[in-house]
N, C-alpha and C positions, 0 to 999 in steps of 0.2 A: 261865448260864456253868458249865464243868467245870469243877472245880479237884481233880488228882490229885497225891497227896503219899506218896512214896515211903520206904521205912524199909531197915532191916537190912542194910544195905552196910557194909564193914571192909577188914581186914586180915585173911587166911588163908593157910596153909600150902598148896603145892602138894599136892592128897590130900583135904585138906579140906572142909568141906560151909557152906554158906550160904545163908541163906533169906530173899529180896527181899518186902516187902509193899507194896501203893500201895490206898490207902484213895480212892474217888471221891466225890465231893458234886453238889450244885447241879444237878442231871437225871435223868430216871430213867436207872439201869445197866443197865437190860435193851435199847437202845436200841442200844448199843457193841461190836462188836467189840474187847476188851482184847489189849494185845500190850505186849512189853517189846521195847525194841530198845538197843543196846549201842553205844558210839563210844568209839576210843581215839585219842590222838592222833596226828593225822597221818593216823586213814583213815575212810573214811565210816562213816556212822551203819546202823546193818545191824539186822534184825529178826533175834530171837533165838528168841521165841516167841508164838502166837496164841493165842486162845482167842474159841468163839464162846459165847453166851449159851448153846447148847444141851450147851456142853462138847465141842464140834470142837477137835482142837488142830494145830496146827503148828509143824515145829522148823526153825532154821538143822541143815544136814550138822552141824556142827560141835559140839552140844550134844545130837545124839540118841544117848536113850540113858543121859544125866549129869544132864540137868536136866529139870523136869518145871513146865507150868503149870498151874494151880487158879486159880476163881475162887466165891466167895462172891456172888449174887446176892438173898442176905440180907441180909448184911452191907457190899455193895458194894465188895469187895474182890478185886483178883488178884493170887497170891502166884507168886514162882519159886522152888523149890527146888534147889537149884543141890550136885550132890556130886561130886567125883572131880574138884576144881578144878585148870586149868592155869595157869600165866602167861600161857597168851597170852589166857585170860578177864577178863585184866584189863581195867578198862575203866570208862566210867559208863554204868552202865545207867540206862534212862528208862521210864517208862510210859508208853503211849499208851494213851485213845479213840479211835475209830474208828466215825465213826456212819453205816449206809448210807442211811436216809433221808435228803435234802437232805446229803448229805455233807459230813463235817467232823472234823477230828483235833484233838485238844487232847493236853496233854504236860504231864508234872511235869518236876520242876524237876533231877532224874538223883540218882543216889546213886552215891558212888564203891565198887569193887571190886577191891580189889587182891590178888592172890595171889602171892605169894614162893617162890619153889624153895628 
């Protein structure tokens, strides 16, 4: 079993910068596609950013540009640095795996995001 556990979510100024961690266990990481995806309420849950094991990335339009995704396959970590934050990035972001053999997603548990004007 995955078990992924997500950090560094708050309270920030529109303008501001913030930097998301999700720490993986229980599998090997090199196995996962990592991705953070974002849900506010009221609208679906949306991918924000990808990341393959080889370091392939992809962005939601809306985040290219401001935030950026890393991951640690040392340390079995994928981080988002998140700068130049709006309100409308408020939100709880989540981590996903994404594993393409025998396919399967697992998810932490969200970390909240809140940015203020």
């Amino acid at each position: 079993q995955v078990q992924l556990v997500e950090s560094g979510g708050g309270l920030v100024q529109a303008g501001g910068s913030l930097r998301l961690s999700c720490a993986a266990s229980g599998t090997d990481f090199r196995l996962y596609v990592m991705g953070w995806y974002r849900q506010a309420p009221g609208k679906q849950r949306e991918l924000v950013a990808s990341i393959t094991t080889g370091g392939n990335t992809n962005y939601a339009d809306s985040v290219k540009g401001r935030f950026t995704i890393s991951r640690d396959n040392l340390k079995n970590t994928v981080s988002l640095q998140m700068n130049s934050l709006k309100p409308e990035d408020t939100a709880v972001y989540y981590c996903n795996a994404h594993r393409l053999i025998r396919p399967s997603d697992y998810w932490g548990q969200g970390t909240q995001v809140t940015v203020s004007s």
